[in-house]
N, C-alpha and C positions, 0 to 999 in steps of 0.2 A: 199421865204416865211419865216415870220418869226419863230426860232425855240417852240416860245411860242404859236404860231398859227398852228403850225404843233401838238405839244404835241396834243392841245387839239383838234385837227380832230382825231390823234389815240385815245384817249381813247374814242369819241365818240362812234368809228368803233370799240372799243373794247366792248363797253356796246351794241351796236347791235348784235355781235355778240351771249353776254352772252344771251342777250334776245329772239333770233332766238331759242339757243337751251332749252331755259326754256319752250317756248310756240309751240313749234313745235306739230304738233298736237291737241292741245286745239281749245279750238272754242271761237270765239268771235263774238257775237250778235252786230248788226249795224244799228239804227236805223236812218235816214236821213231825213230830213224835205224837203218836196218837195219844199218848197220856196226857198233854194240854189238850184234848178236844172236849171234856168236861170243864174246864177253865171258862168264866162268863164272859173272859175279853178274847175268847176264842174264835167269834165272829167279828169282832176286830179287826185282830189278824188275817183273817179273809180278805176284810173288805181293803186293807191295807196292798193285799197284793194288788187287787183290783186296780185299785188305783195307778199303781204302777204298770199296772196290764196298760190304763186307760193314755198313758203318758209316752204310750209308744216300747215298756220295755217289754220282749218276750219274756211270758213265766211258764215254768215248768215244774209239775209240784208233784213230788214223792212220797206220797204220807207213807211216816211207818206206821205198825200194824203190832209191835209185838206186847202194848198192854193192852188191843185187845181180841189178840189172838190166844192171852196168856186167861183170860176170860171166861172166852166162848170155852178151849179147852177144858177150863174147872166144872163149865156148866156141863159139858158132857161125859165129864167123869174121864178124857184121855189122859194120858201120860207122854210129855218126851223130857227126856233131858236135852241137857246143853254140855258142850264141848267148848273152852276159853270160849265166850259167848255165841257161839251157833248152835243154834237149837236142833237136835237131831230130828228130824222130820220124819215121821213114819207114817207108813203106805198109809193107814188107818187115819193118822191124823190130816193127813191133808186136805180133805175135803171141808176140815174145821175149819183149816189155816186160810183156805182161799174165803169159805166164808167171812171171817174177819174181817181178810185184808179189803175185800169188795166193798165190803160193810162201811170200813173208814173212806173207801174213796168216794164211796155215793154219797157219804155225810157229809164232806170237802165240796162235792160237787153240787149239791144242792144249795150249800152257802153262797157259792160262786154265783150261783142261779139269781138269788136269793140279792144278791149284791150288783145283778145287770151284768154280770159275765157268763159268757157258754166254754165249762168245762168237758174233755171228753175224756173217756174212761179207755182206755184200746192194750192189745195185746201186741205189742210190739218191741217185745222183748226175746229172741230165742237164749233158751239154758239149757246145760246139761248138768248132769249132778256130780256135785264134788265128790264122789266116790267113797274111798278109803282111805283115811289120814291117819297114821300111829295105831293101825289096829282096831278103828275106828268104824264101820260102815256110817257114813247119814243118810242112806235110803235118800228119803225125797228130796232135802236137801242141795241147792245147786248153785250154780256160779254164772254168769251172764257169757252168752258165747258170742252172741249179736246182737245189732239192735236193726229193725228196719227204718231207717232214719229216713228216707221218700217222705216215707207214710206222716211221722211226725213232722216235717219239716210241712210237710203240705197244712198242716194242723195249726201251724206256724203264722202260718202264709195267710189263712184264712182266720186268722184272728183269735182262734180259742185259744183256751191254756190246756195243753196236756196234761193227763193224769197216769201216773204209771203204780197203778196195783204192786206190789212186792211179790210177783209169780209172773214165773217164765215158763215159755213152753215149749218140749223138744220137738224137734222134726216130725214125730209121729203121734206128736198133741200131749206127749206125758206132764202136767204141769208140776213145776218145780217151786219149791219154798227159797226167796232170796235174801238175802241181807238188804234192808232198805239204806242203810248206808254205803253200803257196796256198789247197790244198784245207782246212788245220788254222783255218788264220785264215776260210775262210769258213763251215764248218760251226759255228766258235766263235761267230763273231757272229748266225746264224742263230738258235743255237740259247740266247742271251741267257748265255753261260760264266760262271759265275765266275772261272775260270781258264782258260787255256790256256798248255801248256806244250810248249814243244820241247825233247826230249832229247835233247842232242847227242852227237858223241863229243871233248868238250873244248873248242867254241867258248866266248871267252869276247871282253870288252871289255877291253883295256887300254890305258894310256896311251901304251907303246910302240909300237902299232899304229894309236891312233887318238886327231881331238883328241877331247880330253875337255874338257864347259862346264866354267866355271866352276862353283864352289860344290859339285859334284858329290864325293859320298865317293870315294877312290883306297885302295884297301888297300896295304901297304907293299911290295907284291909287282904292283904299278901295275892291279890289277883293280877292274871298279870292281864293285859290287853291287846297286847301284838307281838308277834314273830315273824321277822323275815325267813327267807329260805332258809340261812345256813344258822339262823338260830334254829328254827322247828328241824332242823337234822341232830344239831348238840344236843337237842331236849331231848326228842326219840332215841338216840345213845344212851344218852343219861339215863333213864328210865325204862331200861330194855329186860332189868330184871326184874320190874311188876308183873306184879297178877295181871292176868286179863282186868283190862280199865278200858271203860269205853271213851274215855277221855284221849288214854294214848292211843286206840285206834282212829278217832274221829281226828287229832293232828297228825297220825299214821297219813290216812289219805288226804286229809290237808294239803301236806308237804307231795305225797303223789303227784295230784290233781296241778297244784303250783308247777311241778315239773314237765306235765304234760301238757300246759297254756293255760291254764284255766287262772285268772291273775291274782285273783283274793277268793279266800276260804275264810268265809266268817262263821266261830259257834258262837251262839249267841239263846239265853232265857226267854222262852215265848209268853212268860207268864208277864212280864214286863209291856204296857198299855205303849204303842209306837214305834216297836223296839226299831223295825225294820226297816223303818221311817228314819228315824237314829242315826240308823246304821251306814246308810246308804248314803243319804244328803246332808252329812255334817262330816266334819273332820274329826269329834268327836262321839265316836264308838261307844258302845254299851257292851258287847259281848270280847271275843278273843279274836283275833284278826288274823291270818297265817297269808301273808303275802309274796309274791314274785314280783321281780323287780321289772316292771315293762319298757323301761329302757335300758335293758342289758346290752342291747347291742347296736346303740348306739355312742359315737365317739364322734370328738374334733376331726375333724378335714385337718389329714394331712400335705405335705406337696407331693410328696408320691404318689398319692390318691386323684390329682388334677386329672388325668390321662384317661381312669375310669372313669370318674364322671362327665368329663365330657364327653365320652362316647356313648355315658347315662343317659347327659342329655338332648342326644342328638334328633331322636324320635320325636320328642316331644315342641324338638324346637323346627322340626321339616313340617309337624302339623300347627305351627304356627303358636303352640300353647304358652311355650316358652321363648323369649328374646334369647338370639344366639350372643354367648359371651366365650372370651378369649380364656386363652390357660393362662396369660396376663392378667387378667382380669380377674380370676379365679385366685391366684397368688396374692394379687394384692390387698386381698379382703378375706383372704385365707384364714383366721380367725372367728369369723363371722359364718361358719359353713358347718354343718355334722353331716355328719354318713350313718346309712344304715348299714351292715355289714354281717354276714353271716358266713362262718367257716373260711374269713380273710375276702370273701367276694363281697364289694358293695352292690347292694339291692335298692339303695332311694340316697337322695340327698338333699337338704332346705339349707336356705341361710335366712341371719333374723341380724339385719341391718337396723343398728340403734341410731336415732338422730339426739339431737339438744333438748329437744320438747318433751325430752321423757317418753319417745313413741318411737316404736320397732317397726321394720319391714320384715313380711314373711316371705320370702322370692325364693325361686326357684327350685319349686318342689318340685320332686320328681320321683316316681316309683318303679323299677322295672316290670317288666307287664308281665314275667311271672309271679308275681309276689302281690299285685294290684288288687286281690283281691283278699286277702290275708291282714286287713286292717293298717299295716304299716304307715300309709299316709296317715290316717287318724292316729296313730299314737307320736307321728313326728309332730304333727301340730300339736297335737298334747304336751309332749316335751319343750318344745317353743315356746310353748304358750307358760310352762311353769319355769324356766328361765329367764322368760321377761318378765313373769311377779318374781322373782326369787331377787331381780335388779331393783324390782321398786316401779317399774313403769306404766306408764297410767293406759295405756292401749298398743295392742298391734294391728298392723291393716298391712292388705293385701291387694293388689292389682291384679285385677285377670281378664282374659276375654271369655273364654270357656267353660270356665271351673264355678261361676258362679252359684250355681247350686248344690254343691256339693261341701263349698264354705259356708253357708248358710246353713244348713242342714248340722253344722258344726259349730253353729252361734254365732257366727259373724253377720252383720247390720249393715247394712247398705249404707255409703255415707259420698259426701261430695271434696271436689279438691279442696275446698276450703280447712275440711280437715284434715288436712295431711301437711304435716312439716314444712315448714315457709322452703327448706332446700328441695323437699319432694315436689314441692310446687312450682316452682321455679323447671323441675327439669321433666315435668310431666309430658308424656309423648302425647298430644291431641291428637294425632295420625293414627296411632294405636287406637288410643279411644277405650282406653281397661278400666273395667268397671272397677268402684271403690270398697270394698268392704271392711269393716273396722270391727275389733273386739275390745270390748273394753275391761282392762283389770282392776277387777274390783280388790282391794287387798283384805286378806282373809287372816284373821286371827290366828297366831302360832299354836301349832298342834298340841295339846296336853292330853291325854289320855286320861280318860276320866274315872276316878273312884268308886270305884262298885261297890 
């Protein structure tokens, strides 16, 4: 193999990795179009979630239902229309509808089966029905009013992947016809995603179909592949005087879902062998990306800021977690500090102390304990951590006496003084006795968006 073919399988294998350990435990919302469930690499795609189930990510899977609810219909002779694409549901038809939808999930779930994972099928959705719009009745037709989230979280907990049927049922059991897109984007934001993604079968963004902002990448085949927030708002403008597209609805709640935490919104072609594999553990993409920025609110330490945080970090340093440092101290290296901050209030603060050796110190994290649980730490070390590649440097390490496990769980490796910086060595507290842990930066190939 050639040496240049070999490089670039390792760093593949080296951005899977880094990616394993960033999302391990997060959840990732999956919505699937039951029109790839005839497609022969549609077990594939199963087994591909599986995998990801197996690697520690929560999966959550939404099969739509409406090629083959539009089916079962033809075979019994029903009729509904559709309304800009919601299909009027009627009394008569629903007993089709929930047929279908069943139908796709126990197919989904038998794969799962099929692949060494236990899918459950459960009703934990309440709906009520969308009513009357412009004149409109849609009868069965409804809109998600809750979700029992215990229930799935417990689902969670114990290892299976949820399956949420496209029917909801009101307080007094009336089941309701949902938008499986609808229902993707609410259970994603419920349930704080890190991803959510719609599989489609081929929808994509192009410039031949739509305007595209400015500044926006265009692959030479007019696709485009990613949208930040305040691009997917310029798009949605721009194109507000289309017909119903299901295009501009699925970056519709994109951009939603982006606003309400949920960090990336990926549409992406299911008929494509890997796609999700791709998608996830590379830098370069196959589908359309609609992202939030996760470090919105973080900024430099200012000196103004000294006062907060050291009253940030006073808890943590009365339970010993943290060395107490001076507002001197604090000043002097003031540079080397970010804050988290929300609505002017700081809520956590790190510094990443660069030495000669091309190696960073991660010091003095800190998160306030309402917020502790809200992932913050983990995306401050994320941020740190893309700031020391962004410098070029070959690793960061960390001293702690307590936290050990919660770094590791975050990819950092146990190491000895020897590896740490001839001046960290030199001023290493043996009294302390803080264990060593190092991450190493692998540097990773400049992002290009890839040619569909």
């Amino acid at each position: 193999m050639e040496k240049s073919r070999l490089k670039e399988q390792v760093e593949v294998i080296r951005q899977a990795f880094s990616y394993i350990d960033q999302f391990k435990n997060e959840t990732f919302v999956i919505k699937i179009e039951s029109s790839l469930m005839p497609d022969p690499l549609f077990p594939v795609l199963i087994k591909d979630l599986v995998l990801l189930h197996r690697m520690g990510i929560r999966i959550v899977i939404i099969p739509g239902a409406r090629t083959r609810i539009d089916e079962i219909l033809a075979t019994y002779n029903v009729k509904c229309d559709t309304y800009k694409g919601i299909r009027i549901s009627t009394h008569d038809s629903i007993p089709f509808i929930k047929m279908a939808a069943f139908d796709v999930s126990n197919q989904i779930m038998t794969l799962l089966a099929e692949a060494g994972a236990h899918g459950v099928i459960g009703n934990w959705v309440k709906a009520r029905s969308i009513g009357v719009r412009n004149g409109i009745d849609f009868q069965s037709s409804g809109i998600v009013e809750k979700f029992y989230l215990d229930e799935v979280k417990n689902v969670l907990e114990d290892r299976m992947i949820p399956i949420f049927p496209n029917i909801g049922w009101s307080a007094k059991g009336k089941p309701y016809n949902l938008s499986s897109n609808e229902l993707a984007f609410a259970i994603s934001t419920e349930l704080s995603a890190a991803k959510l993604f719609f599989i489609t079968d081929n929808l994509a963004i192009t410039s031949g179909k739509f305007a595209i902002p400015g500044g926006v990448y265009v692959s030479s085949n007019g696709t485009v592949s990613q949208l930040n927030l305040e691009q997917a708002g310029i798009f949605l403008e721009q194109n507000k005087s289309n017909e119903y597209n299901e295009v501009i609805e699925l970056v519709s709640l994109a951009y939603k879902a982006c606003n309400d935490g949920v960090r990336r919104v990926h549409i992406v072609d299911g008929r494509t062998e890997g796609m999700i594999l791709k998608e996830i553990f590379s830098n370069r993409g196959l589908g359309t990306m609609v992202y939030a920025n996760q470090h919105e609110n973080f900024r430099s330490m200012v000196a103004s800021d000294i006062p907060d945080v050291l009253a940030l970090m006073q808890p943590a340093i009365e339970q010993q977690i943290l060395i107490a440092r001076t507002a001197q101290e604090l000043e002097d290296k003031l540079d080397d500090y970010v804050v988290y901050e929300v609505d002017g209030t700081i809520h956590a603060c790190s510094a990443l102390h660069i030495y000669k050796d091309k190696q960073a110190e991660i010091a003095a994290v800190v998160v306030d304990e309402m917020y502790s649980k809200l992932g913050i730490g983990k995306k401050m070390i994320s941020f740190l951590i893309d700031k020391a590649r962004s410098l070029n440097l070959k690793a960061v390490f960390v001293l702690t006496t307590q936290t050990s496990d919660w770094f590791s769980q975050l990819g950092f490796k146990e190491a000895t003084i020897s590896d740490l910086p001839q001046e960290k060595q030199q001023h290493y507290n043996f009294k302390r006795n803080s264990l060593i842990l190092r991450f190493k930066l692998h540097k990773l190939p400049p992002v290009q968006p890839i040619e569909l």
